[in-house]
C-alpha positions in Angstrom: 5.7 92.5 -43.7 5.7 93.7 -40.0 7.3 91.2 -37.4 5.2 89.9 -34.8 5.3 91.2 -31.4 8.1 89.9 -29.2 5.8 88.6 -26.6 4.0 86.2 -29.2 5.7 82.9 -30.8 7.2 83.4 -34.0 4.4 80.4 -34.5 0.9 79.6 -33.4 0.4 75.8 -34.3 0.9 75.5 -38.1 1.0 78.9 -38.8 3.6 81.6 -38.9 2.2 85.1 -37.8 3.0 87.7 -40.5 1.8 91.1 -39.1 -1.2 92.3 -36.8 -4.2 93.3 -38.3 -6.2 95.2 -35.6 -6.6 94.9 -32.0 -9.8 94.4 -29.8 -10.6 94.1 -26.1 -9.9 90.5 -25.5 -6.3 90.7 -27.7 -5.0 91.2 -30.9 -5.7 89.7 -34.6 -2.9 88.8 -36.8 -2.4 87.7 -40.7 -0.6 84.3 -40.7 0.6 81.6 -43.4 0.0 77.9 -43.4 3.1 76.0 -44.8 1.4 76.0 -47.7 1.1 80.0 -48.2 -2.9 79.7 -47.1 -3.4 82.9 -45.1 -5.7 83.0 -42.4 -6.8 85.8 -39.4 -5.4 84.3 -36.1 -6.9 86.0 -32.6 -5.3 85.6 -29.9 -6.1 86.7 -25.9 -3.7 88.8 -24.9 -4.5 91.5 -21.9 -6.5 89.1 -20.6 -4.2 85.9 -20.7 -4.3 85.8 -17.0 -8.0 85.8 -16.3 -9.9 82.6 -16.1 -13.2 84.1 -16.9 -11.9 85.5 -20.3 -10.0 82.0 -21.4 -13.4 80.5 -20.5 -14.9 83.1 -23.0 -12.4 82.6 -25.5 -12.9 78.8 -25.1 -16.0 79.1 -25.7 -15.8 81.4 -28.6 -13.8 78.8 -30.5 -16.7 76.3 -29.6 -19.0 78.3 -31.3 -16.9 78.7 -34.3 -16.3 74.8 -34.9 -19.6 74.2 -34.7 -21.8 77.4 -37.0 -20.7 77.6 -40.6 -22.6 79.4 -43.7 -22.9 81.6 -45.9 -21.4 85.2 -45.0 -19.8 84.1 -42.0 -16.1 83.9 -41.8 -15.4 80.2 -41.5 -13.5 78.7 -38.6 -10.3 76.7 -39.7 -8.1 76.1 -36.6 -7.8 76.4 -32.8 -5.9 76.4 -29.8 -8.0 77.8 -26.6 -7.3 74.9 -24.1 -5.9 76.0 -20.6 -2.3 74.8 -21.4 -2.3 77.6 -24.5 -0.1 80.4 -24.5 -1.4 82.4 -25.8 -5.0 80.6 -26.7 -5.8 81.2 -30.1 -8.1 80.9 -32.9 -7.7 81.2 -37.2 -10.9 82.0 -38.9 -10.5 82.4 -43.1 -8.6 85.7 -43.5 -10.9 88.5 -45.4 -8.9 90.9 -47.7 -11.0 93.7 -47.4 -12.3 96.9 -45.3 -15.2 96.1 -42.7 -18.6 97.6 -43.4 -18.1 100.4 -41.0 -14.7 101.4 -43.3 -16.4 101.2 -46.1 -19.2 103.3 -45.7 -17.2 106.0 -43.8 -15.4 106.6 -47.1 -17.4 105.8 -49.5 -20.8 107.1 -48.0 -24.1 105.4 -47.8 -25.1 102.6 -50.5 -28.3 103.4 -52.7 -31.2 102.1 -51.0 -31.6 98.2 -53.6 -27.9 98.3 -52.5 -28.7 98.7 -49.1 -31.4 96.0 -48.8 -29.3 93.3 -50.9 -26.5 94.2 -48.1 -29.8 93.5 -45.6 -30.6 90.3 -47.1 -26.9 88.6 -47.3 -26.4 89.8 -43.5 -30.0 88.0 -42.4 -28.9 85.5 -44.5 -25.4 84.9 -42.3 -27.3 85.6 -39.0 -29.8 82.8 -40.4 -27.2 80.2 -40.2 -26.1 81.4 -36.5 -29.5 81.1 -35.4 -30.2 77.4 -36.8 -27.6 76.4 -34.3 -29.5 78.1 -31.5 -26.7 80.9 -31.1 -27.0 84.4 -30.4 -23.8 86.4 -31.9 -24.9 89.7 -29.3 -22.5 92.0 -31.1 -23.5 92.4 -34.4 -22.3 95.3 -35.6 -20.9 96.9 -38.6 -16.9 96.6 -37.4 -18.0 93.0 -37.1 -18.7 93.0 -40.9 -16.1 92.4 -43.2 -16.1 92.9 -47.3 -14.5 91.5 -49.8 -14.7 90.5 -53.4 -17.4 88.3 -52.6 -19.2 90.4 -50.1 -20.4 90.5 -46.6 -19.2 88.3 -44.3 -19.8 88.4 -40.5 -16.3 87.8 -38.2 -16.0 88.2 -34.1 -18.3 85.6 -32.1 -15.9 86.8 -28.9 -19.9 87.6 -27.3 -21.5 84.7 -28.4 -23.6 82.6 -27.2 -25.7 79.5 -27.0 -29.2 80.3 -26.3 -29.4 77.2 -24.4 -26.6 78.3 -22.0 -28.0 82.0 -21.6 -29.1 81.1 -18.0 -25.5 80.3 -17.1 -24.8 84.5 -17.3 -26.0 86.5 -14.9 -28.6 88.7 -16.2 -27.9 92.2 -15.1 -23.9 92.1 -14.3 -23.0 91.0 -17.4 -24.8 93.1 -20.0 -22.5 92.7 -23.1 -22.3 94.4 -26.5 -21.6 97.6 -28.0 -24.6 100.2 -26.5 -25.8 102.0 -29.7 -25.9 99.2 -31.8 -27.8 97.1 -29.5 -31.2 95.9 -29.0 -33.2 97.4 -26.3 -33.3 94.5 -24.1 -29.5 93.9 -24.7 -28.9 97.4 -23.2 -30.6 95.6 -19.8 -30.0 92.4 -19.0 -27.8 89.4 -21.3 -30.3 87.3 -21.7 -31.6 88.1 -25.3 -32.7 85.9 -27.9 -31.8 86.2 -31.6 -34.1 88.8 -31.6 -31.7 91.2 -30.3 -29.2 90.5 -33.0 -32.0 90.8 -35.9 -32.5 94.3 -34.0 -29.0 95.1 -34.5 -29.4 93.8 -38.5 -31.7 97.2 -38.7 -29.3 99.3 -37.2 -26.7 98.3 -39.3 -28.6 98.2 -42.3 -30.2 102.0 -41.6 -26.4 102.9 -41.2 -25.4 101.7 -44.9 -28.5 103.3 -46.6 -27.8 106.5 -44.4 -23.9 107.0 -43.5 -25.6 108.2 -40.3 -24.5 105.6 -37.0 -27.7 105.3 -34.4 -27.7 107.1 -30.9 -28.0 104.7 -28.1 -29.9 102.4 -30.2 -31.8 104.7 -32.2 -31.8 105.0 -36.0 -33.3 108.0 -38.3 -34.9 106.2 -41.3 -36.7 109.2 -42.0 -35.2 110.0 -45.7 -35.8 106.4 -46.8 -37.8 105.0 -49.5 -41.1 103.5 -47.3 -40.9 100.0 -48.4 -37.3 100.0 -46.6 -38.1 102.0 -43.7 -41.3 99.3 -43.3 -39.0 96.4 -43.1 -36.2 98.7 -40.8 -39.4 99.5 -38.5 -40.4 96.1 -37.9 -36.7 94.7 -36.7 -36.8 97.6 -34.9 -39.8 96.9 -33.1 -38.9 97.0 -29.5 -41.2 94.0 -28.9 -38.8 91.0 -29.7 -41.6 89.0 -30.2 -42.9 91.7 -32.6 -39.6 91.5 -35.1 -39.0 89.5 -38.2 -36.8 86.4 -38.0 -33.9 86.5 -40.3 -35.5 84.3 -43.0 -38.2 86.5 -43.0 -36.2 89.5 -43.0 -33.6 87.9 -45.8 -37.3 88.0 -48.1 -38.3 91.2 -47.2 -34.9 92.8 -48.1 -34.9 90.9 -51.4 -38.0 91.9 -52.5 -37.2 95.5 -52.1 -33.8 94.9 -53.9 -35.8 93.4 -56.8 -33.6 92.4 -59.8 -30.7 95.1 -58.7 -29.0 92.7 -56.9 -25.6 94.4 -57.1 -23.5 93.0 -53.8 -21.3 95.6 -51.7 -18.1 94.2 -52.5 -14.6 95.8 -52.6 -12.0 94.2 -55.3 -9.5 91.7 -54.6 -6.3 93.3 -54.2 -2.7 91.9 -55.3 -1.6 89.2 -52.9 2.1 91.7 -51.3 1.5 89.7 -48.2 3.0 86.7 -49.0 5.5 85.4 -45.8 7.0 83.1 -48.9 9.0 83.8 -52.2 6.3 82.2 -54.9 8.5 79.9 -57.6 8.3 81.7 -61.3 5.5 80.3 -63.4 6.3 77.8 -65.7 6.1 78.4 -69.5 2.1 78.0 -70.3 2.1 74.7 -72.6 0.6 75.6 -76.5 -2.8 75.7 -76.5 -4.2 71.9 -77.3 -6.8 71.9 -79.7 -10.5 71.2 -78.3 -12.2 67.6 -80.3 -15.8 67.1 -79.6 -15.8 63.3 -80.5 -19.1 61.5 -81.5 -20.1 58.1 -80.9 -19.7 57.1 -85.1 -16.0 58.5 -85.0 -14.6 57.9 -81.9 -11.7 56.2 -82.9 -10.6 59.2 -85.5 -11.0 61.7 -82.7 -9.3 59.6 -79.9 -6.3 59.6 -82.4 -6.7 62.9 -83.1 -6.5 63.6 -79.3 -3.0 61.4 -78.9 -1.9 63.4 -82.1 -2.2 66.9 -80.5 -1.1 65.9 -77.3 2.4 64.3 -79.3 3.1 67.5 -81.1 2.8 69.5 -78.1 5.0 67.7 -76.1 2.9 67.5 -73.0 3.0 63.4 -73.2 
């Protein structure tokens, strides 16, 4: 276990920070333990500690997290982002696992069911940030973490409510990473979930191909057509014109078909614990299973007490 920095708090809230897990531009991430030994992923604002714009982001960021939660998103457990924090921070669910990009730079590109079953678990995630109105405008496959259980999408540091969109001004504050953006993201912020279902193709074109887009720009060229169809249309460059992520979430599982094998990495031995575990106690003997029917109820409710006697667990 690697100590924390010296400028951070041996503790944020009710968690101890354990050792940094990557670093970003707003600050750093960090694997911490609840009292209870529940690990979780705690960001924090660092550079940018003194500037009131980005603790207003970050504020915001954690506003976004309390409120979206689903499937293949990393869920929101704690917070601390108000103006008396130092440093603000938030704790998401801590993912034991590569992100997308990782995995596909060493493992190469995923068959092309594989790919669209990836597709339809990511539209699926982006589904549930768009049923609360929000746009996550850096969707991205570093922004894609796997695990045991799959996909799930992690940094909502450039999100925002659609409803709020007006409150950035358009051209200054073009946000995102360029070549995994939509077209309209590259000009102005104010994008719809469009752009981020734009993105989805990107990423998507990236798995089945190992090959990262140029400003925006994938080559689907050597994919099966029933994938590069679906890749096409999120690619539109007519917003309007793209598949929304329900629709996109069928499309992908259609081509996947009954090959619904889910990019996932094994679970790996928990080394990290901050805390000595206590040795396991002896497993009790095995107590024998009764199925009791109604006419001999009795007989197997004694039977029951019997078994439970002999092994001492009474």
């Amino acid at each position: 276990m690697t100590s924390n920095p010296a400028d951070l708090p041996e503790r944020l809230g009710e968690y101890r920070l354990c050792e940094p897990l990557g670093e970003g531009g707003q600050g750093a991430v960090y694997l911490a333990q609840s009292d209870t030994g529940q690990r979780v992923a705690i960001k924090t604002l660092g550079r940018l500690l003194g500037d009131p714009d980005a603790r207003r982001r970050f504020a915001r960021e954690a506003e976004t997290l309390r409120m979206v939660a689903g499937l293949h998103l990393a869920q929101y457990v704690d917070a601390d982002a108000t103006p008396e924090a130092d440093p603000p921070w938030i704790a998401t669910e801590y993912v034991a696992g590569p992100t997308l990009d990782e995995l596909i730079e060493d493992g190469g590109p995923l068959a092309p069911e594989q790919a669209a079953y990836l597709g339809a678990q990511l539209a699926e995630g982006l589904s549930y940030i768009h049923r609360f109105d929000v746009v996550h405008r850096d969707f991205k496959p570093a922004n894609i973490m796997i695990d045991e259980e799959g996909p799930k999408i992690i940094d909502f540091g450039l999100s925002v409510l659609e409803e709020r969109m007006g409150e950035i001004t358009a051209i200054t504050n073009t946000v995102g990473t360029r070549n995994w953006m939509a077209p309209e993201q590259a000009r102005t912020s104010q994008v719809t979930a469009a752009a981020d279902l734009y993105s989805l193709g990107l990423v998507v074109a990236f798995a089945a191909t190992g090959s990262r887009p140029v400003r925006g720009n994938a080559d689907q060229s050597e994919l099966p057509p029933r994938l590069r169809s679906v890749l096409s249309d999120l690619l539109d460059s007519v917003p309007e014109r793209r598949p929304d992520a329900w629709e996109s979430k069928k499309r992908f599982l259609a081509i996947a078909g009954d090959r619904l094998e889910s990019v996932a990495v094994p679970a790996e031995p928990d080394t990290r614990r901050a805390v000595e575990a206590s040795p396991a106690p002896a497993p009790a003997p095995a107590l024998k299973r009764v199925r009791p029917s109604a006419a001999r109820a009795a007989d197997a409710a004694a039977a029951i007490r019997a078994d439970y006697a002999k092994s001492g667990a009474l």
